[in-house]
C-alpha positions as CSV (number, residue, x, y, z in Angstrom):
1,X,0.0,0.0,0.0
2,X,1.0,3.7,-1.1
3,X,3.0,5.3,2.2
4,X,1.5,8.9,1.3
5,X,-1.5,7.9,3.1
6,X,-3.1,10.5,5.7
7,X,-5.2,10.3,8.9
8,X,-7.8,13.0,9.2
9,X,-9.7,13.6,12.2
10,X,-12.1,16.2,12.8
11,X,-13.2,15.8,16.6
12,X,-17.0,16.9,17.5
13,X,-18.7,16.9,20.9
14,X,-20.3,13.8,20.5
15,X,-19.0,12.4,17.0
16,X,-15.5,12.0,15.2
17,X,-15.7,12.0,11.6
18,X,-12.3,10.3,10.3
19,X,-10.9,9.5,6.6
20,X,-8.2,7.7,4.7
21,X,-6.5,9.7,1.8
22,X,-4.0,8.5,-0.5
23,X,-2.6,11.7,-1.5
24,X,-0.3,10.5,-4.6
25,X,-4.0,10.0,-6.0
26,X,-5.8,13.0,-4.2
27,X,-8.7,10.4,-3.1
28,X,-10.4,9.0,-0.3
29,X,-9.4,5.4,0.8
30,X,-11.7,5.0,3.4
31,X,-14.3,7.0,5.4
32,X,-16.4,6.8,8.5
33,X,-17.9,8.2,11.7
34,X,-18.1,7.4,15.6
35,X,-20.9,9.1,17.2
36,X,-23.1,9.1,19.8
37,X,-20.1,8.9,21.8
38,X,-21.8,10.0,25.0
39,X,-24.8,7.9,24.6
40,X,-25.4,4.3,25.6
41,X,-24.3,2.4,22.6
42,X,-21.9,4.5,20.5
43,X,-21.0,2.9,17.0
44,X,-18.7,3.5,14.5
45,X,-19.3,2.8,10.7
46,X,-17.0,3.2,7.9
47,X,-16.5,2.9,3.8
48,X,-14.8,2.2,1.1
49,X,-12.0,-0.1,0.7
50,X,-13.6,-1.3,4.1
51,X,-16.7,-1.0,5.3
52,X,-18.5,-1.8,8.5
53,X,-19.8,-0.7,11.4
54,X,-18.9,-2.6,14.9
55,X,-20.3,-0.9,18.8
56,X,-17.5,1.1,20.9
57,X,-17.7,-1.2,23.9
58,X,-17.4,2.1,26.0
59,X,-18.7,5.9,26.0
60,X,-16.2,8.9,25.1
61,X,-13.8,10.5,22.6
62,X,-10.9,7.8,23.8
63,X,-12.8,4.7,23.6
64,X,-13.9,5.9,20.3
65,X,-9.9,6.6,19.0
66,X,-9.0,3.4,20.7
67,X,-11.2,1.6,18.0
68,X,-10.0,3.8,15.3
69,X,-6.5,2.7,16.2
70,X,-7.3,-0.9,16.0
71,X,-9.4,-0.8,12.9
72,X,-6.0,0.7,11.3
73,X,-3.9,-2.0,12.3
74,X,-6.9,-4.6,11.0
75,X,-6.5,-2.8,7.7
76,X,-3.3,-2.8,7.9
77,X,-2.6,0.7,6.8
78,X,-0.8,2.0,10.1
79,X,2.4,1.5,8.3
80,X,1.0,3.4,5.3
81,X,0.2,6.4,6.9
82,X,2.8,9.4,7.2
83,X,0.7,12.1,9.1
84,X,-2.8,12.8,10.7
85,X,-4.1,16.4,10.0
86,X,-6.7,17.5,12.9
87,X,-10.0,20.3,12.4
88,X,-8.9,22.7,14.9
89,X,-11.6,25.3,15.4
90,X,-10.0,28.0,16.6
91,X,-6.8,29.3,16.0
92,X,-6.6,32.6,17.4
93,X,-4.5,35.4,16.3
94,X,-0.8,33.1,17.2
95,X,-2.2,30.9,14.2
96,X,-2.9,31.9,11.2
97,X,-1.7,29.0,8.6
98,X,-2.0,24.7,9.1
99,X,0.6,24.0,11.6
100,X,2.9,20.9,12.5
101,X,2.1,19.8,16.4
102,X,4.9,19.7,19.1
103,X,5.0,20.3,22.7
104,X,5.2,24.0,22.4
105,X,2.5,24.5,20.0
106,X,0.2,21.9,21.7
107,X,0.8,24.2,24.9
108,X,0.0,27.5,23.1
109,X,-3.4,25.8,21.5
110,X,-4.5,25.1,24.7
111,X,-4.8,28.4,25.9
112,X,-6.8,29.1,23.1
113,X,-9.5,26.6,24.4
114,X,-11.7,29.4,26.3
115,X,-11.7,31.2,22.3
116,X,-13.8,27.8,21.6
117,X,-14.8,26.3,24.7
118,X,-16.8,24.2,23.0
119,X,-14.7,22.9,20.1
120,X,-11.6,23.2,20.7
121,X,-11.5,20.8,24.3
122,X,-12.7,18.2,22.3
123,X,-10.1,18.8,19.2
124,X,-7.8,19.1,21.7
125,X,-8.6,15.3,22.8
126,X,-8.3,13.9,19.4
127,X,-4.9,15.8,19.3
128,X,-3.9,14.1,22.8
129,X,-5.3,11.0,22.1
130,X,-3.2,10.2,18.9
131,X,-0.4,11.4,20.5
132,X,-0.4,8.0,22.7
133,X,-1.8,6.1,20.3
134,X,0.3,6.7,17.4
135,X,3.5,8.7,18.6
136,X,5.4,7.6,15.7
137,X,3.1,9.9,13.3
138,X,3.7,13.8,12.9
139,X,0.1,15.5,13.8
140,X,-0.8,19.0,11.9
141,X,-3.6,21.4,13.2
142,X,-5.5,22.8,10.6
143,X,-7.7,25.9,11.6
144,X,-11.0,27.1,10.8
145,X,-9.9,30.7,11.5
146,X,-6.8,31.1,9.8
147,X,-8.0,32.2,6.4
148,X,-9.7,34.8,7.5
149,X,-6.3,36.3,9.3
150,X,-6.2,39.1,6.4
151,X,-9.2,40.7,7.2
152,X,-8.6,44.4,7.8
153,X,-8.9,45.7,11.2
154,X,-12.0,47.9,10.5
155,X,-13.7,44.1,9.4
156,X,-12.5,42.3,12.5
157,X,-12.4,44.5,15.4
158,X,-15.0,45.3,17.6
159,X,-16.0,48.3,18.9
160,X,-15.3,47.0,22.8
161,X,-12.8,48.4,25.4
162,X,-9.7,48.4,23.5
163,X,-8.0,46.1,26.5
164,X,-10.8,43.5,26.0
165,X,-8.7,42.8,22.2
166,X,-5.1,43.3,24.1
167,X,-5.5,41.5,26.8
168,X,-8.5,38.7,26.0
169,X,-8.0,38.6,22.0
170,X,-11.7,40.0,21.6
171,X,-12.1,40.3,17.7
172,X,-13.9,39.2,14.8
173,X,-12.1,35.5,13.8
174,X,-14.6,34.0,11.3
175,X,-14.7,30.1,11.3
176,X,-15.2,28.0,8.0
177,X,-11.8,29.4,6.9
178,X,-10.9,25.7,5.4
179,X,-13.9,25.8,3.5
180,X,-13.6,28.6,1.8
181,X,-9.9,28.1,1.1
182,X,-10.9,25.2,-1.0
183,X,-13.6,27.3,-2.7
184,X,-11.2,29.8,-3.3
185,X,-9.1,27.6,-5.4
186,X,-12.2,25.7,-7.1
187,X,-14.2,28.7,-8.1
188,X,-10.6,30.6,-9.5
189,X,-10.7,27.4,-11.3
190,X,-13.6,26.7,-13.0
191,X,-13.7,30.4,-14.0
192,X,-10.7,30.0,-15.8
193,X,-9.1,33.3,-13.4
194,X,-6.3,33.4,-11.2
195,X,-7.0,33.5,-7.8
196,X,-5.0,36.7,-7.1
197,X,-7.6,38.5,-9.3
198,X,-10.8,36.4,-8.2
199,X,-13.6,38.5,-6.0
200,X,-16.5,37.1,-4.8
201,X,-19.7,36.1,-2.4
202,X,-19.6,32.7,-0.3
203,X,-21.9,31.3,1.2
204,X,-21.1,28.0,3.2
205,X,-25.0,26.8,4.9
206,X,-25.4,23.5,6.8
207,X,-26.2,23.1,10.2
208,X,-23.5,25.9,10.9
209,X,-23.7,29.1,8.0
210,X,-21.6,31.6,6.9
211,X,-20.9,34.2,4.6
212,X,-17.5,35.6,3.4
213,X,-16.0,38.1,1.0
214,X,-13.4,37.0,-1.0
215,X,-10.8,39.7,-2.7
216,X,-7.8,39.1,-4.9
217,X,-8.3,35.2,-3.5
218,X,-8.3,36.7,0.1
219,X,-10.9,37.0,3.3
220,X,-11.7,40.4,4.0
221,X,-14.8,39.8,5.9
222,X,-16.9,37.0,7.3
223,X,-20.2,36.6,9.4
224,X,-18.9,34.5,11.9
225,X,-17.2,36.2,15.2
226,X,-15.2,36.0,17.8
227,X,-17.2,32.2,18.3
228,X,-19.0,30.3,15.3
229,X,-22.1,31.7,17.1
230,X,-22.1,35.0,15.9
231,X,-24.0,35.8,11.9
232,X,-26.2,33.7,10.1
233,X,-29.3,31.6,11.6
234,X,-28.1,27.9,11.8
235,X,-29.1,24.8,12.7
236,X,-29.2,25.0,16.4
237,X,-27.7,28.4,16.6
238,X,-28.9,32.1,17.0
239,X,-26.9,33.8,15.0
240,X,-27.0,37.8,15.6
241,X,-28.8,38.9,18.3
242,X,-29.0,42.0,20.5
243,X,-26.3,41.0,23.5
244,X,-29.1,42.7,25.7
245,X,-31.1,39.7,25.1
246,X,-28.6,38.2,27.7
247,X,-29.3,39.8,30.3
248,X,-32.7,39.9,29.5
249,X,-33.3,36.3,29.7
250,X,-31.2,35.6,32.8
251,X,-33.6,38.3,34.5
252,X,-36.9,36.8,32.8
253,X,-35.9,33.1,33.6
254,X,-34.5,34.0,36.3
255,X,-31.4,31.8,34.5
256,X,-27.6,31.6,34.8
257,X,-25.3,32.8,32.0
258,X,-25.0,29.1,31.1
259,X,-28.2,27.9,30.7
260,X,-28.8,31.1,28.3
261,X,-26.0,30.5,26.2
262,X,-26.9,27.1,26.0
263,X,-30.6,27.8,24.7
264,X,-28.4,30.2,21.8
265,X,-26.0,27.5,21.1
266,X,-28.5,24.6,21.3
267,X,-32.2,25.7,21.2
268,X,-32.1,28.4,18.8
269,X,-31.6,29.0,14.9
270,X,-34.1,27.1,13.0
271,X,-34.5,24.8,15.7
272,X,-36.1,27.8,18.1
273,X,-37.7,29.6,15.1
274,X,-39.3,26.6,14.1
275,X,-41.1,25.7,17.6
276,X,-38.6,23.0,18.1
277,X,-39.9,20.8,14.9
278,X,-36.1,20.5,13.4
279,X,-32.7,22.0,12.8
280,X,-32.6,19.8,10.0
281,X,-34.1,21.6,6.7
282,X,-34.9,18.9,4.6
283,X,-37.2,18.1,7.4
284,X,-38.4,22.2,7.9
285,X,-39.1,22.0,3.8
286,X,-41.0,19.0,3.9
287,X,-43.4,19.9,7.1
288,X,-43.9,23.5,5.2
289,X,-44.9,21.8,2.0
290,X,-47.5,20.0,4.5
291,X,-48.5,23.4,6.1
292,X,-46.6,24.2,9.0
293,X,-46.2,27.6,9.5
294,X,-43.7,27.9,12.3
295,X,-41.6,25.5,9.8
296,X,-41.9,28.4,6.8
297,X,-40.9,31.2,9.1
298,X,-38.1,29.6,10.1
299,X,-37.3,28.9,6.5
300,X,-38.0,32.2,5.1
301,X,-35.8,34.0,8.3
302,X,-32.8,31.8,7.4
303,X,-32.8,33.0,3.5
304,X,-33.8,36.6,4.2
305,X,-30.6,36.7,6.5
306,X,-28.5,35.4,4.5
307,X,-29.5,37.7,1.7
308,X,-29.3,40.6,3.9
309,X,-25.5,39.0,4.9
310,X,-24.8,38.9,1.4
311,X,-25.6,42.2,0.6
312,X,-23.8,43.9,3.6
313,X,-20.4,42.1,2.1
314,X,-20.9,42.8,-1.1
315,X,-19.5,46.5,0.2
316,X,-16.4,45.1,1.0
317,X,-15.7,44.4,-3.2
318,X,-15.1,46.3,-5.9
319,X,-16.6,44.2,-8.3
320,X,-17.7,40.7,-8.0
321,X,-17.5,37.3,-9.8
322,X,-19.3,35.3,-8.7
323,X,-22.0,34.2,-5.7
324,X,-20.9,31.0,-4.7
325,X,-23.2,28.4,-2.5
326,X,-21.3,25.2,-0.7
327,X,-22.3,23.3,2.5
328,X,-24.7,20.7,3.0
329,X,-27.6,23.1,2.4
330,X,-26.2,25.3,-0.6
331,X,-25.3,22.4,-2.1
332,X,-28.5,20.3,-1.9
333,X,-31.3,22.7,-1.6
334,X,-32.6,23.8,-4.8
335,X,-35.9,26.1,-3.3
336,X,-33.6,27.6,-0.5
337,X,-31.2,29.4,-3.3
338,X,-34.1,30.5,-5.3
339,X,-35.6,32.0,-2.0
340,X,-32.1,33.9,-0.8
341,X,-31.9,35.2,-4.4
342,X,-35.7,36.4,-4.1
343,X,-34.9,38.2,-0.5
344,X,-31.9,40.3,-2.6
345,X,-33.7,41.9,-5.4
346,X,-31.2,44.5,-5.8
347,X,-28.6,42.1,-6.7
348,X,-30.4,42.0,-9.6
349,X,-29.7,38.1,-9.6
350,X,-32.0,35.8,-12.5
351,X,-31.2,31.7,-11.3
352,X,-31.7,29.5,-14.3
353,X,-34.3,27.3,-12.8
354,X,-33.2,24.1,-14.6
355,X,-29.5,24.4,-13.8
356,X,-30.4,25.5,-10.2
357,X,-32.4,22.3,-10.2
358,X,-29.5,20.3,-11.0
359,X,-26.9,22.4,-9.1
360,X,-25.3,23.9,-11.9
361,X,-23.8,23.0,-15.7
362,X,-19.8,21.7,-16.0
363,X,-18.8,25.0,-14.5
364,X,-21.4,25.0,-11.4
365,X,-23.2,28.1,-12.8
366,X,-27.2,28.2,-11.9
367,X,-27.6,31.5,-13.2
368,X,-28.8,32.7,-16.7
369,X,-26.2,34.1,-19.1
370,X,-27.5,37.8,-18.8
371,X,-27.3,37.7,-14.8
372,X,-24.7,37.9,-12.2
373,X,-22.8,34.9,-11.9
374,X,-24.3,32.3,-9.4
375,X,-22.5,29.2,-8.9
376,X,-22.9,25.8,-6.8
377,X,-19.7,24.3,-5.7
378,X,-19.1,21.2,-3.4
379,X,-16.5,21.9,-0.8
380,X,-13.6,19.3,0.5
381,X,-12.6,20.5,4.0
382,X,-10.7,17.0,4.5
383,X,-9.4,17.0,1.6
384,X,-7.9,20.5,2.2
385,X,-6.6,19.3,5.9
386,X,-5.3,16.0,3.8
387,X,-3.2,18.4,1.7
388,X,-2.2,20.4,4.4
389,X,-0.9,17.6,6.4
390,X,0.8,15.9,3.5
391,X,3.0,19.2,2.6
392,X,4.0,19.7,6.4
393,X,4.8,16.3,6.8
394,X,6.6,15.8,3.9
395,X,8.6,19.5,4.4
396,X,12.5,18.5,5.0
């Protein structure tokens, strides 16, 4: 077997998603998911040039790596691999490109973990966890904010007691970063431009959304925050809201400060909006279509913010390319682009409605050839971290 074979993990609260690449062919060898790791029967399932799916005989992140690790050395491909690339949500400002793990840097990440208490702990495991497991294998940390390290200061600071930034790091960070990195390149692609000279829109929707402005192949603004729960209505999350409503609620539910953020984190986005009937929108769509209101407001606040999102980055460029959707959501849902180009009528935006049906021609255009460019691309985070790790690992 090929010994340019990566590991990459991306560590959630409850689930790690994990895949195989064989980077001297850019493709996925194997691919799979432990979750419900906090529940009473976790699993783990996986695809490809193996596939399965076997219990994790106990609960938790380690029990769940403890399986990966054996699975490898049933497939034999431990000797194969020559690095294992980690999602690391938050990279602060002492990060701001994919980095190769040692003692000191696994130090400094951890005192990033109140940026993104809760992701970065549990990449932070994953991190820890292969360390013991696999200590023969050079790790790389590949974060979700580091793209967006050249925004401007008017984009990412906030207008906050200047020590708050110098002494806490309170900023604007913007999360999705490897995303749109691989958008980026895709889009300067299929337009035939070089990056350098490529501006446009992003929008990255799936149970977490996000908007960016891309200039000259560079962030310059983003939706997302100082946390990933700051911008556009998600899944379970708020989004923007009045920080007054804090307070508020802790005085009206007579609540602490962590059962409130917990309601924003957990409770909220379409979730909330909906009356708790789903965060999942193929399931929102299908209970509108059978006449649930609660299901089309939440539905039609999710596209009008993101329009509205749209629109307030479009300042930030001079001219723009192209309007790009990727994520689970832009990706798949045909009636939910159509409705965020119907919120933004001054974009003056026509979508094709066959190509929009079938998420776009060779080039990923839904649009019609008089309009603004719209485009549907499918994004490869893993395959970016896969890259990433490869490079560092190979770096003499």
């Amino acid at each position: 077997m090929s010994s340019s074979n990566i590991l990459v993990l991306n560590c959630g609260s409850s689930s790690i998603k994990f895949a195989i690449f064989d980077m001297s062919q850019q493709s996925v060898l194997i691919n799979g998911l432990a979750e419900r790791l906090y529940e009473a029967q976790p699993t783990i399932n996986w695809s490809g040039l193996h596939k399965g799916e076997a219990f994790i005989t106990d609960q938790g992140h380690q029990a769940a790596l403890d399986k990966l690790a054996l699975l490898l050395a049933e497939w034999k491909i431990l000797d194969s691999l020559t690095g294992i690339g980690h999602r690391v949500v938050h990279g602060g400002e002492k990060f701001s490109a994919s980095t190769l793990l040692n003692d000191e840097n696994i130090a400094a990440l951890k005192k990033l973990n109140h940026l993104a208490p809760l992701h970065n702990p549990v990449n932070m495991l994953g991190i820890e966890a292969c360390q013991k497991l696999l200590p023969q294998l050079p790790q790389v940390a590949v974060f979700d904010t580091a793209f967006h390290q050249t925004m401007p200061e008017h984009a990412y600071l906030y207008a906050v007691p200047q020590d708050w930034y110098k002494d806490h790091g309170v900023r604007k960070y913007g999360f999705h970063g490897t995303s749109y990195r691989y958008i980026t390149e895709a889009c300067a692609k299929q337009l035939d431009k070089p990056e350098a000279e490529l501006n446009f829109l992003c929008a990255h929707l799936g149970n977490g959304c996000s908007a960016s402005a891309i200039s000259n192949g560079k962030s310059i603004d983003t939706s997302m925050g100082l946390t990933p729960l700051d911008g556009l209505i998600m899944g379970t999350r708020c989004g923007s809201v009045d920080p007054g409503l804090i307070e508020f609620m802790m005085k009206a539910e007579n609540a602490s400060i962590e059962d409130i953020m917990t309601s924003l984190n957990k409770k909220s986005g379409l979730l909330g909006l909906s009356g708790g009937c789903s965060n999942d929108m193929r399931t929102l769509l299908a209970e509108e279509e059978a006449g649930n209101k609660l299901a089309s407001q939440a539905i039609n606040a999710f596209c009008y913010r993101i329009a509205r999102e749209l629109g307030a980055l479009s300042t930030s460029l001079a001219n723009i390319d192209a309007v790009v959707f990727t994520g689970g959501i832009g990706e798949h849902a045909t009636s939910i682009r159509q409705r965020i180009i119907d919120f933004w009528p001054n974009a003056q935006i026509t979508l094709d409605a066959e190509l929009n049906k079938q998420a776009g021609n060779e080039q990923g255009i839904i649009s019609q050839i008089n309009s603004p460019k719209v485009m549907v691309i499918s994004t490869n985070e893993e395959l970016m971290i896969a890259q990433d790790c490869y490079e560092l690992c190979n770096n003499d």
